[in-house]
N, CA, C, O and CB atoms as a CASP TS submission, in Angstrom:
PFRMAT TS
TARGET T0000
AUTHOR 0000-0000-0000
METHOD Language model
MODEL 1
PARENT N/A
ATOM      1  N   UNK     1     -27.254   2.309 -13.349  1.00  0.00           N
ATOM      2  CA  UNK     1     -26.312   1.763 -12.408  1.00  0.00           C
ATOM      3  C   UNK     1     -27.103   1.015 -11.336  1.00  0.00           C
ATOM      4  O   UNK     1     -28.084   1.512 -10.783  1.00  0.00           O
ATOM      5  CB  UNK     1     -25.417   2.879 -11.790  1.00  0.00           C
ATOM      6  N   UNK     2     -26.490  -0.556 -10.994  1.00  0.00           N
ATOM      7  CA  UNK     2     -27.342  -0.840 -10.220  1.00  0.00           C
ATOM      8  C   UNK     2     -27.039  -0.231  -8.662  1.00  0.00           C
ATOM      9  O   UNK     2     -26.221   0.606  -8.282  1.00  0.00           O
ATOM     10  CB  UNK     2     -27.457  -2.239 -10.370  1.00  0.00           C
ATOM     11  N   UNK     3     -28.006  -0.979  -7.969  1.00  0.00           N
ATOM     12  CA  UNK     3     -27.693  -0.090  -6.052  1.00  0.00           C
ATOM     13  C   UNK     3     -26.545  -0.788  -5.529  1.00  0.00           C
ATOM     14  O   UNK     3     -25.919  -0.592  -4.487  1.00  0.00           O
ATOM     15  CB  UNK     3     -29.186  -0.394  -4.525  1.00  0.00           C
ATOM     16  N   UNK     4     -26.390  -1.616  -6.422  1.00  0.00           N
ATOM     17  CA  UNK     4     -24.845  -2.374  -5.252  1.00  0.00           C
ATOM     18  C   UNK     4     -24.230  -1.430  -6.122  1.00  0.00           C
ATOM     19  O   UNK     4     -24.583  -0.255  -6.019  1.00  0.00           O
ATOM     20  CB  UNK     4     -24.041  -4.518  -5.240  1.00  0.00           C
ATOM     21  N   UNK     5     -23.735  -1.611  -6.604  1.00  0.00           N
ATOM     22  CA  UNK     5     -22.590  -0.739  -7.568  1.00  0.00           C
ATOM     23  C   UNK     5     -22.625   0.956  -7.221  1.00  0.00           C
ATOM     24  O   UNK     5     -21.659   1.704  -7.369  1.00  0.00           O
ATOM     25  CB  UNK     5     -23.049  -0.947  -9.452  1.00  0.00           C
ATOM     26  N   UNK     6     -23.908   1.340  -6.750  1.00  0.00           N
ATOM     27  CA  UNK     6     -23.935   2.711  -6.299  1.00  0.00           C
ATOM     28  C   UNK     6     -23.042   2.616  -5.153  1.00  0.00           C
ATOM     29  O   UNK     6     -21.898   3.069  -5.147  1.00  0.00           O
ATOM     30  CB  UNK     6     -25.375   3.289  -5.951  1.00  0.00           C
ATOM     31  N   UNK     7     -23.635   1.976  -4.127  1.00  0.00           N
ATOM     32  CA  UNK     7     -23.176   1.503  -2.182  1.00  0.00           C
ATOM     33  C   UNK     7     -21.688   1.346  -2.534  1.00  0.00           C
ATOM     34  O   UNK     7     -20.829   1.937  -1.881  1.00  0.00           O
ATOM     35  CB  UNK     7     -23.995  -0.461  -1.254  1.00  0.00           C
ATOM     36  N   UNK     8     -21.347   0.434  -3.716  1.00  0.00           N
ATOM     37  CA  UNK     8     -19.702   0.276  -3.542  1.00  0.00           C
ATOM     38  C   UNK     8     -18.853   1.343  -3.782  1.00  0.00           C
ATOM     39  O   UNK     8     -17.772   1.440  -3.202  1.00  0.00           O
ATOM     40  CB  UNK     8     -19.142  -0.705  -4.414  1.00  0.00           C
ATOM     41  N   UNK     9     -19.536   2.723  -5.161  1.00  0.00           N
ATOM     42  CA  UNK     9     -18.611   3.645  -5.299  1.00  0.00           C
ATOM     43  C   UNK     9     -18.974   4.453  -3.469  1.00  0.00           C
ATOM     44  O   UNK     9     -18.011   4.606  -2.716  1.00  0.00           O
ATOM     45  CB  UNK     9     -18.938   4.689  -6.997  1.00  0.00           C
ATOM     46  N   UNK    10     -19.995   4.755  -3.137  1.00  0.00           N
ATOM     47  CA  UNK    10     -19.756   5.245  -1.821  1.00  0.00           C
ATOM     48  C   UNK    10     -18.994   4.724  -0.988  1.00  0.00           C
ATOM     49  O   UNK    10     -18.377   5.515  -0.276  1.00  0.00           O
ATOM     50  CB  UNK    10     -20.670   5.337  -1.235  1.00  0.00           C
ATOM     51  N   UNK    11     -18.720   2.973  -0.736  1.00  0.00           N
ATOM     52  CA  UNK    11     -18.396   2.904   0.376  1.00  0.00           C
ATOM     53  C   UNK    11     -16.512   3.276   0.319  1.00  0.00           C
ATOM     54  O   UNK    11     -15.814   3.716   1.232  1.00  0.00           O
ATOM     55  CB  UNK    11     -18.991   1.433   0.893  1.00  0.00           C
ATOM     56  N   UNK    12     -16.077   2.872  -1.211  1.00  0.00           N
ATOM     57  CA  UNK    12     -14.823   3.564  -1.512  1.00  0.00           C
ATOM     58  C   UNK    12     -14.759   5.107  -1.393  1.00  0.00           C
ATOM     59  O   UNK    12     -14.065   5.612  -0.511  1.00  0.00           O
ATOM     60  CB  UNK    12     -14.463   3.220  -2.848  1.00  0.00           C
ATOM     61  N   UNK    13     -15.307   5.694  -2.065  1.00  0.00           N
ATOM     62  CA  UNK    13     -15.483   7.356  -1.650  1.00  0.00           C
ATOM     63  C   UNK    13     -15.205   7.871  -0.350  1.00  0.00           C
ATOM     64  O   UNK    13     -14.411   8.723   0.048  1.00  0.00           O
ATOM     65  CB  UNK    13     -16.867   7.821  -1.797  1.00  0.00           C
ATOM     66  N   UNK    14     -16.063   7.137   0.227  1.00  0.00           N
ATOM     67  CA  UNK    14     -15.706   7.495   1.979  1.00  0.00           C
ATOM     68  C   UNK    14     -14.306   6.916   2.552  1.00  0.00           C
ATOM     69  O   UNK    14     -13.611   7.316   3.486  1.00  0.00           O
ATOM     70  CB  UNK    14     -16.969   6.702   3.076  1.00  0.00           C
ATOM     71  N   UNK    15     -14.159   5.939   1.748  1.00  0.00           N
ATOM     72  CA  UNK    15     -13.103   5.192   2.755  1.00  0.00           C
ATOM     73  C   UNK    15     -11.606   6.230   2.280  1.00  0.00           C
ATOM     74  O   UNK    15     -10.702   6.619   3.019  1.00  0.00           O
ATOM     75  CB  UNK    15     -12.911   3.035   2.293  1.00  0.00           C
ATOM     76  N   UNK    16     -11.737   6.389   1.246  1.00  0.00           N
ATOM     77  CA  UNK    16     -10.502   7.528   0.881  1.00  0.00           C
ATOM     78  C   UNK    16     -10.480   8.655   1.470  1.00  0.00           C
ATOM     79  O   UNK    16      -9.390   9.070   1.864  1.00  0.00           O
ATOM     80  CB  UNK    16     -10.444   7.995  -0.441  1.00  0.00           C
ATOM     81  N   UNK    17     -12.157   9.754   1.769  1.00  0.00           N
ATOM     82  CA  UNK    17     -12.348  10.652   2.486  1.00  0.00           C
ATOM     83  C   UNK    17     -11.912  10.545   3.736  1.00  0.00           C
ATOM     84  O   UNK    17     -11.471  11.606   4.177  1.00  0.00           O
ATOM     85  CB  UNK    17     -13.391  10.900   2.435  1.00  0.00           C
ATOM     86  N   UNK    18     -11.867   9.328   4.715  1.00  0.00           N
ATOM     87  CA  UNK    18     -11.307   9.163   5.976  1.00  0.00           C
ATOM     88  C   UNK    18     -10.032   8.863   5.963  1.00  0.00           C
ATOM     89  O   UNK    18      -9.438   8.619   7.013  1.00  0.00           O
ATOM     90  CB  UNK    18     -11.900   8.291   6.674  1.00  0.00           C
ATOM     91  N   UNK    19      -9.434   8.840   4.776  1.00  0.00           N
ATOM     92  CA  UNK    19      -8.048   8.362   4.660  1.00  0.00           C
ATOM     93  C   UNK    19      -7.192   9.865   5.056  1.00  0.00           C
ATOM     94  O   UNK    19      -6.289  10.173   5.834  1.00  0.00           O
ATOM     95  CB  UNK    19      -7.716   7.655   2.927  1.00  0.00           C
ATOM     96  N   UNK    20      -7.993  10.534   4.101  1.00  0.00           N
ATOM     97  CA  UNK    20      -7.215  11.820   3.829  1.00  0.00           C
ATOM     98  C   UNK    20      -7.762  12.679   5.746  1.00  0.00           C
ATOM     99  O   UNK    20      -6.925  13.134   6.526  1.00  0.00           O
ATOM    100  CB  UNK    20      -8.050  12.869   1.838  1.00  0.00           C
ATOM    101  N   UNK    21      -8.908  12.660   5.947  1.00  0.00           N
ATOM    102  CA  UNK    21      -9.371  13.108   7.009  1.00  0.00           C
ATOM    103  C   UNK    21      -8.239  12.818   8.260  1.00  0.00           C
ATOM    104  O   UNK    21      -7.998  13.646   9.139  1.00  0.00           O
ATOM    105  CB  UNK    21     -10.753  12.482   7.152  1.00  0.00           C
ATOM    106  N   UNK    22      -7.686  11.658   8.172  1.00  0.00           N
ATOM    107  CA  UNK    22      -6.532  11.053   9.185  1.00  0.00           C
ATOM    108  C   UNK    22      -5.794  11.408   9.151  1.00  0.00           C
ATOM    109  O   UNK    22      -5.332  11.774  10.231  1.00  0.00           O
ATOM    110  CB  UNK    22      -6.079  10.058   9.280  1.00  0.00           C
ATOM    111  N   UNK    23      -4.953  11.649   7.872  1.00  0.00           N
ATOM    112  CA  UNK    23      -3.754  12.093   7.251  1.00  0.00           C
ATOM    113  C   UNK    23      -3.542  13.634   7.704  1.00  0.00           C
ATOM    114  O   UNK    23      -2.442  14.095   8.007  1.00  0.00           O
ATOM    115  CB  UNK    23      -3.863  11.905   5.632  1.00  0.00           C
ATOM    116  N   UNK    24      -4.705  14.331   7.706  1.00  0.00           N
ATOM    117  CA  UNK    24      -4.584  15.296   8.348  1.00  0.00           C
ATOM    118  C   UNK    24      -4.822  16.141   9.292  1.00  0.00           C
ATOM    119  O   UNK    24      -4.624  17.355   9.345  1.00  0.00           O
ATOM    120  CB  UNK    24      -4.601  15.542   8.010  1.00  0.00           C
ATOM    121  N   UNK    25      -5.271  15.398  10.050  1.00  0.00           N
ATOM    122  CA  UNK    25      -5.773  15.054  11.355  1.00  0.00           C
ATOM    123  C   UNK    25      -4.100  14.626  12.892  1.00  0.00           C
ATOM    124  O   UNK    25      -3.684  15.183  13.908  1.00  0.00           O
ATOM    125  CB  UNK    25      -6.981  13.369  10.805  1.00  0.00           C
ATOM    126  N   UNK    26      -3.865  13.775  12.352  1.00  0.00           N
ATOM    127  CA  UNK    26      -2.987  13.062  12.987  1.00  0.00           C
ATOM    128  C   UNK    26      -1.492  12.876  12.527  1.00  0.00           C
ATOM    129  O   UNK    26      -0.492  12.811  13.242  1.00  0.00           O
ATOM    130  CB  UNK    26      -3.557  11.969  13.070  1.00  0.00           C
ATOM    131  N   UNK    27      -1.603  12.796  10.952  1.00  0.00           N
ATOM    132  CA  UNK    27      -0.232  12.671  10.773  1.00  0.00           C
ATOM    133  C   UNK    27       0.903  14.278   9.822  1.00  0.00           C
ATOM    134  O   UNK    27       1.867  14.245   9.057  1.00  0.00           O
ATOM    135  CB  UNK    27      -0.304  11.090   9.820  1.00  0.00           C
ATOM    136  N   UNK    28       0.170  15.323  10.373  1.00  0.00           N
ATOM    137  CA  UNK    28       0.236  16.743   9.607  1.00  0.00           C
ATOM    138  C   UNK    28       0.514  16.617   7.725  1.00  0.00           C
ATOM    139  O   UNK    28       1.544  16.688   7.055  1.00  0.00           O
ATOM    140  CB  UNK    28       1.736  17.668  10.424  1.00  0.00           C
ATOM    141  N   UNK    29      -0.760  16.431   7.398  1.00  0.00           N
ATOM    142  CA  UNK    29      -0.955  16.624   5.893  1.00  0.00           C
ATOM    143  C   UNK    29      -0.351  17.721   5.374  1.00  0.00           C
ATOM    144  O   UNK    29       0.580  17.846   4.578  1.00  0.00           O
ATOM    145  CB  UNK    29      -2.296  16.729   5.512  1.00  0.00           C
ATOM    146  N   UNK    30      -1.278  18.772   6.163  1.00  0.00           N
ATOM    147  CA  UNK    30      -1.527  20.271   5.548  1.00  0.00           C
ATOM    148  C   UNK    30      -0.323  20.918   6.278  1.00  0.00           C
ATOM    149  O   UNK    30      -0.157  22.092   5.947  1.00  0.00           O
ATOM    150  CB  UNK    30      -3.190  21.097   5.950  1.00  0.00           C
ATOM    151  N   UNK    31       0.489  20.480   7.119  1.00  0.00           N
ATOM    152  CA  UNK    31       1.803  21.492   7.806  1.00  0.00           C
ATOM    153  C   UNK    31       3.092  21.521   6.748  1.00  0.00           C
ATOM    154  O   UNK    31       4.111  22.196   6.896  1.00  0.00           O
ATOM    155  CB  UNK    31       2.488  20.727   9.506  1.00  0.00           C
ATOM    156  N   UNK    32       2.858  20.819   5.887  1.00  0.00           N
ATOM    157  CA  UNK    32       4.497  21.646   5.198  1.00  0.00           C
ATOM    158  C   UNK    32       4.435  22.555   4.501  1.00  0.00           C
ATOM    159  O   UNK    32       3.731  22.557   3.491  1.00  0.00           O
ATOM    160  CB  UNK    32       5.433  20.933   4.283  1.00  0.00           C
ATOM    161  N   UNK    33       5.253  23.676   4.929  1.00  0.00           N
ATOM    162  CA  UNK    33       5.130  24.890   4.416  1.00  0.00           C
ATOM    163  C   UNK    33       6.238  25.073   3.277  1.00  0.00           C
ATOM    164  O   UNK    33       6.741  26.186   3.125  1.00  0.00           O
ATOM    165  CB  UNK    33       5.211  25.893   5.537  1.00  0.00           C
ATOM    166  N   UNK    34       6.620  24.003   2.482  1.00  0.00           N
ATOM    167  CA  UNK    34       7.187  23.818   1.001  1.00  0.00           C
ATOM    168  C   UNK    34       7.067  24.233   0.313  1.00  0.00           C
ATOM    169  O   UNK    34       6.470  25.253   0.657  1.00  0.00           O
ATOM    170  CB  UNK    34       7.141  23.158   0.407  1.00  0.00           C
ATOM    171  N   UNK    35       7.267  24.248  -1.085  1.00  0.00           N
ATOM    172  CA  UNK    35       6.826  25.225  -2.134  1.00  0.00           C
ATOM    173  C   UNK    35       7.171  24.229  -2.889  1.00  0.00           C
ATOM    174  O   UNK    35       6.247  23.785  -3.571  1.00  0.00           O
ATOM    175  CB  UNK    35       7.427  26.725  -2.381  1.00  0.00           C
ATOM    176  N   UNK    36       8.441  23.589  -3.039  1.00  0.00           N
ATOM    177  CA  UNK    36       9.319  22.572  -3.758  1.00  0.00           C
ATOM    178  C   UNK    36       8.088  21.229  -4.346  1.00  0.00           C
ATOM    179  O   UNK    36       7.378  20.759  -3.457  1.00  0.00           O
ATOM    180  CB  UNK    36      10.697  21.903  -2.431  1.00  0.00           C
ATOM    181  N   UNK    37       7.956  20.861  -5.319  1.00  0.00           N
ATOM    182  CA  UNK    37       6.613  19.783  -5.813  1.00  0.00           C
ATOM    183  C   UNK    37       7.483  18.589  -5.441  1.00  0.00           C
ATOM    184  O   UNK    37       6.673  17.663  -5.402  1.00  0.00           O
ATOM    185  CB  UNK    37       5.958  19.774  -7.775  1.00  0.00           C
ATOM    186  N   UNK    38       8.826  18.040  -5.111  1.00  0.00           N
ATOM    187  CA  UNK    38       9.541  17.017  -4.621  1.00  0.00           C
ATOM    188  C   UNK    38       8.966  16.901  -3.388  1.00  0.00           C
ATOM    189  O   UNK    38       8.231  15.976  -3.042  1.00  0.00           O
ATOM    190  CB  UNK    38      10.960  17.175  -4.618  1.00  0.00           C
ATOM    191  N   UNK    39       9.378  18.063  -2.564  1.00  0.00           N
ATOM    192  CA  UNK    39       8.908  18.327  -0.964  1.00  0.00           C
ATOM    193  C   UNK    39       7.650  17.868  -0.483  1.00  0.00           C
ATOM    194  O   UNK    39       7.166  16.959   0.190  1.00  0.00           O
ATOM    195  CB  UNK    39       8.819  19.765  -0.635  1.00  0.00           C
ATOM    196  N   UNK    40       7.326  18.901  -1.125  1.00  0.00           N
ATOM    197  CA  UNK    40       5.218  18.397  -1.022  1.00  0.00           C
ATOM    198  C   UNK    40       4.970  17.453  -1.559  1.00  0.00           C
ATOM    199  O   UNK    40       3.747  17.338  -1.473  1.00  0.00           O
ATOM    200  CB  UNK    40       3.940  19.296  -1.759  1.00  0.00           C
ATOM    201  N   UNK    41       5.521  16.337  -2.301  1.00  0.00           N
ATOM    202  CA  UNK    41       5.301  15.027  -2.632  1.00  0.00           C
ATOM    203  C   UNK    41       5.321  14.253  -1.434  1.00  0.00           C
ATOM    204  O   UNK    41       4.421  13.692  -0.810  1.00  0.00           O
ATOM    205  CB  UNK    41       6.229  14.551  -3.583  1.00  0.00           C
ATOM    206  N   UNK    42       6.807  14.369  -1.217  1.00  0.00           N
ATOM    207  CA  UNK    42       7.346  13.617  -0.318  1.00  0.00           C
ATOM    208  C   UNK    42       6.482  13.224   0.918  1.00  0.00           C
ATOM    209  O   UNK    42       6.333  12.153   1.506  1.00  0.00           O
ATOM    210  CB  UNK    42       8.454  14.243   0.026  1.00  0.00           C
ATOM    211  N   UNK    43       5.723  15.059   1.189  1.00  0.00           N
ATOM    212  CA  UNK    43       5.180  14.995   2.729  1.00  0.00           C
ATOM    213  C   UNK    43       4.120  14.603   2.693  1.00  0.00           C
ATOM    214  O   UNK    43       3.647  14.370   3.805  1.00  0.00           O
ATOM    215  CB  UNK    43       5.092  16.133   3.540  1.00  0.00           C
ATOM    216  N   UNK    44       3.089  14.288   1.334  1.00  0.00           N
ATOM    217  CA  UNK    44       2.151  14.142   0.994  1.00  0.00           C
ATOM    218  C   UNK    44       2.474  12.306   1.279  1.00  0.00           C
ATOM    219  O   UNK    44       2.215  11.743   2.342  1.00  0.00           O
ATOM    220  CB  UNK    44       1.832  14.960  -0.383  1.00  0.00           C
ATOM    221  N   UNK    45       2.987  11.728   0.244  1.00  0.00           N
ATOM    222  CA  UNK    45       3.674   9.844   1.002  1.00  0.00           C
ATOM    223  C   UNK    45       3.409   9.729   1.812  1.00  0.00           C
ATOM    224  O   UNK    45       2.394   9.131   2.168  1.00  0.00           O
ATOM    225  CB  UNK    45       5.045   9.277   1.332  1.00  0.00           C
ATOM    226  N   UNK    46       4.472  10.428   2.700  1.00  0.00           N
ATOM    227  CA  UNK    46       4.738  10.108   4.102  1.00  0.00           C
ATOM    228  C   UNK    46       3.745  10.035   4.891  1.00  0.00           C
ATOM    229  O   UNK    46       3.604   9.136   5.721  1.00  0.00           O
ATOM    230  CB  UNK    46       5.513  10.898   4.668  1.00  0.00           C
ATOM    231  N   UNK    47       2.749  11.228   4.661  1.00  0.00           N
ATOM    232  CA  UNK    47       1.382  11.217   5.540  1.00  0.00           C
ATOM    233  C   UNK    47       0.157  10.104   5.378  1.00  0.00           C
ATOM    234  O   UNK    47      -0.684  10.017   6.272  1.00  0.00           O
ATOM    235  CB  UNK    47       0.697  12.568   5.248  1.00  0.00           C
ATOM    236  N   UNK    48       0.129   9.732   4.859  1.00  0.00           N
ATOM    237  CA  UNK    48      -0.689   8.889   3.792  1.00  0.00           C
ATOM    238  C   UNK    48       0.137   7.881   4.093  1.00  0.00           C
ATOM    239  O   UNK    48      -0.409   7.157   4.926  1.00  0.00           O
ATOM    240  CB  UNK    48      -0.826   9.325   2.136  1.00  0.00           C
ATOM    241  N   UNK    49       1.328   7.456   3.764  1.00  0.00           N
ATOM    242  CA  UNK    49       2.117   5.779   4.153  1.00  0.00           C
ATOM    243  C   UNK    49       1.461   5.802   5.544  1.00  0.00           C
ATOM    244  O   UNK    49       0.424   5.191   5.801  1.00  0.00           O
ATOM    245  CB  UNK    49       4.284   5.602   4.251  1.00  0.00           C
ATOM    246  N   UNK    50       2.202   6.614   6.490  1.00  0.00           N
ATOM    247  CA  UNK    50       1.617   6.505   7.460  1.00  0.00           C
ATOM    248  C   UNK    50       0.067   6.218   8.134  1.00  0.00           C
ATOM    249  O   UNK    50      -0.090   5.393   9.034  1.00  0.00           O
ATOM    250  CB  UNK    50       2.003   7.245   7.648  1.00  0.00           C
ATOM    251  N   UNK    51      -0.836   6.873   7.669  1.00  0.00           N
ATOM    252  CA  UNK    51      -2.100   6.501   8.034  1.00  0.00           C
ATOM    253  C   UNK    51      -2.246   4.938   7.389  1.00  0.00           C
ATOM    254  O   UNK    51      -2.319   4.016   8.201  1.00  0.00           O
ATOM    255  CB  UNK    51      -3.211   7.641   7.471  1.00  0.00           C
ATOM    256  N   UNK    52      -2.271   4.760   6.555  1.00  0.00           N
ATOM    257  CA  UNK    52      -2.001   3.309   6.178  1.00  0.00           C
ATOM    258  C   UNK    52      -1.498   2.187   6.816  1.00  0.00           C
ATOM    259  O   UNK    52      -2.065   1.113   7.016  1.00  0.00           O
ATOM    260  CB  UNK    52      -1.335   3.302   5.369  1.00  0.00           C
ATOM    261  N   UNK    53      -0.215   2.589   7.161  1.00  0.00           N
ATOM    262  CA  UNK    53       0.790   1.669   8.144  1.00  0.00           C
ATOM    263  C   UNK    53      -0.267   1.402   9.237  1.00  0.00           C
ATOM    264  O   UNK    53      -0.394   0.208   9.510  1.00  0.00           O
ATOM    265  CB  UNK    53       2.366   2.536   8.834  1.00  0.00           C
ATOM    266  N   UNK    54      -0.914   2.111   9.801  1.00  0.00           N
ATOM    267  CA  UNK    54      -1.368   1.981  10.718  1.00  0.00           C
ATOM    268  C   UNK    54      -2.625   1.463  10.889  1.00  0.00           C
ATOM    269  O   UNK    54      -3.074   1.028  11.950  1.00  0.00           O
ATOM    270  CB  UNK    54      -1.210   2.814  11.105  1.00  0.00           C
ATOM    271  N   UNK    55      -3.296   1.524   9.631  1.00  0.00           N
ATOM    272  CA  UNK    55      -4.491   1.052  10.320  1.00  0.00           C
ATOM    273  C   UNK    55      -4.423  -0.560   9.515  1.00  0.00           C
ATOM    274  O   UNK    55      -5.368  -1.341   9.623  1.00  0.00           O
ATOM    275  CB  UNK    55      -6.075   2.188  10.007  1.00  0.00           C
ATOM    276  N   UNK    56      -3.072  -0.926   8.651  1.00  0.00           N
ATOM    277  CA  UNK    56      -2.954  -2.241   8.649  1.00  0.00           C
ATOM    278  C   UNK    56      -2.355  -2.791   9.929  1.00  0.00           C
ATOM    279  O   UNK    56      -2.544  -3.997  10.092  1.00  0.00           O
ATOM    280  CB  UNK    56      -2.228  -2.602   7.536  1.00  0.00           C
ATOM    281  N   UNK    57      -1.613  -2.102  10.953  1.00  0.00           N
ATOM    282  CA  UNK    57      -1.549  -2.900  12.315  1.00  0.00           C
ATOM    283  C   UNK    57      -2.470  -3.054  13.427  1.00  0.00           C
ATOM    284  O   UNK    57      -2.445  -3.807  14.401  1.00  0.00           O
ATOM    285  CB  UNK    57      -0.620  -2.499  12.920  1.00  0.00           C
ATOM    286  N   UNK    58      -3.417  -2.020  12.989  1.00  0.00           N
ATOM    287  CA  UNK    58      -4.962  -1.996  14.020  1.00  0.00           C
ATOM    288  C   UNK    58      -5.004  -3.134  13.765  1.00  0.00           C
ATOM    289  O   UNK    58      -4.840  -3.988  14.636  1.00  0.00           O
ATOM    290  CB  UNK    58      -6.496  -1.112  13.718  1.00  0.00           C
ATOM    291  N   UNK    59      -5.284  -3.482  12.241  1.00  0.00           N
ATOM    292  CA  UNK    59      -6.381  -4.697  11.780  1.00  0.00           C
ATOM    293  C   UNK    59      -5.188  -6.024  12.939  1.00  0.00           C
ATOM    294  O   UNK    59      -5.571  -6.592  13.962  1.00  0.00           O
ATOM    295  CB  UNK    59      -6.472  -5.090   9.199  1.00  0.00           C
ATOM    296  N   UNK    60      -4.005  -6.127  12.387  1.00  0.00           N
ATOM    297  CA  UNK    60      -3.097  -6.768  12.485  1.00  0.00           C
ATOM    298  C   UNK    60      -3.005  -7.386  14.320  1.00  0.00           C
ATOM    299  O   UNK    60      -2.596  -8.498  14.652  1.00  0.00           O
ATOM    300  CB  UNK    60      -1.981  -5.834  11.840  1.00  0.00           C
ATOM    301  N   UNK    61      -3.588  -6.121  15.412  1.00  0.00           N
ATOM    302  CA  UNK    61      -3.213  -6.806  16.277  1.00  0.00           C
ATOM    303  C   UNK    61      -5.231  -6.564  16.943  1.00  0.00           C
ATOM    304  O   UNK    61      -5.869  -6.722  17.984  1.00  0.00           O
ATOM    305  CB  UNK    61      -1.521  -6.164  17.161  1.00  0.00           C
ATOM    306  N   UNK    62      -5.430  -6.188  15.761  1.00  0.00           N
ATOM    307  CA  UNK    62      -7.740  -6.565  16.259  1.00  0.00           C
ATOM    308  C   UNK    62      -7.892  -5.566  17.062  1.00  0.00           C
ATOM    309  O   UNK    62      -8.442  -5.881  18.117  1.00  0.00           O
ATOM    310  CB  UNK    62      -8.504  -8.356  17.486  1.00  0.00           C
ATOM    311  N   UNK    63      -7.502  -4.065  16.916  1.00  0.00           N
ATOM    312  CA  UNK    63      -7.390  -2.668  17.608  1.00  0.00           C
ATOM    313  C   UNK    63      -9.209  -2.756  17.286  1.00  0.00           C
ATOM    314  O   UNK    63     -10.185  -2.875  18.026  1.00  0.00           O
ATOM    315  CB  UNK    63      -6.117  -1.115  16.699  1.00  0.00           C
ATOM    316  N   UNK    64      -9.049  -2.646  15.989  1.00  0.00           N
ATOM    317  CA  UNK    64     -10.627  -2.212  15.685  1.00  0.00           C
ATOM    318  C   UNK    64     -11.306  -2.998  14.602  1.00  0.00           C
ATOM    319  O   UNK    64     -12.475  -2.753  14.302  1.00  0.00           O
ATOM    320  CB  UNK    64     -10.744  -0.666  15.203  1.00  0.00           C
TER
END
């Protein structure tokens, strides 16, 4: 494997690791206390749309 191709699976690796790190951090990943696999889908989206939503409007208004 060459070293770019190494750097790129890391720099994706991480970028998902901070995805999820946000998600549950800020937008309560880990708080539904569901059982239901609809439920915990759902809250799983939602957390995740959300971190998303957002850091396409960072970019959107040059936050960061």
């Amino acid at each position: 494997m060459s070293c770019k191709d190494v750097i790129e699976y890391y720099r994706t690796r991480f970028q998902i690791e901070f995805c999820f790190r946000d998600a549950k951090g800020f937008t309560g990943l880990m708080q539904s206390q569901a059982r239901d696999v609809a439920k915990l889908s759902f809250n799983f989206n939602a957390s995740l749309t959300t971190v998303n939503l957002a850091k396409v409007l960072a970019k959107e208004m040059r936050v960061c």
